[in-house]
C-alpha positions in Angstrom: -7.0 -14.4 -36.3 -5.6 -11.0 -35.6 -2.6 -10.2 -32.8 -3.8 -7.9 -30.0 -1.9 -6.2 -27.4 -3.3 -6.6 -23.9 -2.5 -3.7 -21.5 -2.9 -4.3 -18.0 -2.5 -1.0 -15.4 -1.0 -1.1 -12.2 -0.1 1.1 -9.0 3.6 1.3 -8.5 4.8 2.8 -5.6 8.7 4.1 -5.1 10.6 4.1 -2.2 13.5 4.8 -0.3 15.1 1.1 -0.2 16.0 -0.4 3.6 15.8 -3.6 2.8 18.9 -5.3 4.9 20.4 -5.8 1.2 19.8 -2.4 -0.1 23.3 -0.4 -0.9 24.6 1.6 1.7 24.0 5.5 1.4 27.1 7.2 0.3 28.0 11.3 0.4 30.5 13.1 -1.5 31.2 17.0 -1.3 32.3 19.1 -4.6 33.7 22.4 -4.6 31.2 24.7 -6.6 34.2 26.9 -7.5 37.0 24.9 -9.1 34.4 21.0 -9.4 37.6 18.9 -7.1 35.4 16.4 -5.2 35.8 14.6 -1.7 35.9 10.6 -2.1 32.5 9.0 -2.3 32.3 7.7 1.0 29.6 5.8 3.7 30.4 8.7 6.3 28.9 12.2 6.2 31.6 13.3 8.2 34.6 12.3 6.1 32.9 14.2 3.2 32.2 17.2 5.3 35.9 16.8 6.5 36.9 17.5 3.3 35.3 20.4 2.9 36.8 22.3 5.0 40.3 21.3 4.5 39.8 22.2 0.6 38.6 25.3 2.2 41.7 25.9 4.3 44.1 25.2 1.5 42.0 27.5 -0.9 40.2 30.3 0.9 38.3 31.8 -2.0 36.5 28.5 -2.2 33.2 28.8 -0.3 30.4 27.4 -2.0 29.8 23.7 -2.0 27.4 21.0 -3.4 26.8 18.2 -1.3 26.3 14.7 -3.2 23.9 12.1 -1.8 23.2 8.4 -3.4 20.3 6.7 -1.7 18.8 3.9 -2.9 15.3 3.3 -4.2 12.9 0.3 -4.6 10.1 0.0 -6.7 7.2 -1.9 -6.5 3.4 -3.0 -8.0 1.0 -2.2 -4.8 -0.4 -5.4 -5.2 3.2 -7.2 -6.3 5.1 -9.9 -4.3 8.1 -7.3 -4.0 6.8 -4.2 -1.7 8.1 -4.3 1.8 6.5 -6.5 3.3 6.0 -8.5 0.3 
């Protein structure tokens, strides 16, 4: 008797998570000139906020790179775990 590997294929599907237990989405801003970042935050508006003080306090520093963490859930099609699984 030999081993064998058994290989079975499935359709996952990936997701933005919204599950009521799913972590929040958070936003940061980073200056593109000099890298100082705003602090990693639930509010757009605090990050946004920060932005434009930076930019107050350092006029030269225009350019900046908005940081997004959303979450994601994966799941087999046919699996116990998809939305409304």
């Amino acid at each position: 008797m030999s081993p064998h590997t058994v290989i079975r294929r499935e359709r996952w599907t990936l997701a933005p998570d919204r599950e009521p237990d799913a972590e929040p989405f958070t936003f940061a801003m980073e200056c593109a000139v000099c890298g100082e970042r705003s602090v990693t935050g639930e509010e757009v508006t605090d990050a946004q906020d920060w932005s434009l003080r930076h930019a107050g306090r350092h006029p030269s520093h225009c350019s900046y790179r908005e940081l997004i963490t959303r979450p994601w859930r994966a799941w087999m099609e046919n699996g116990p775990r998809g939305p409304r699984g």
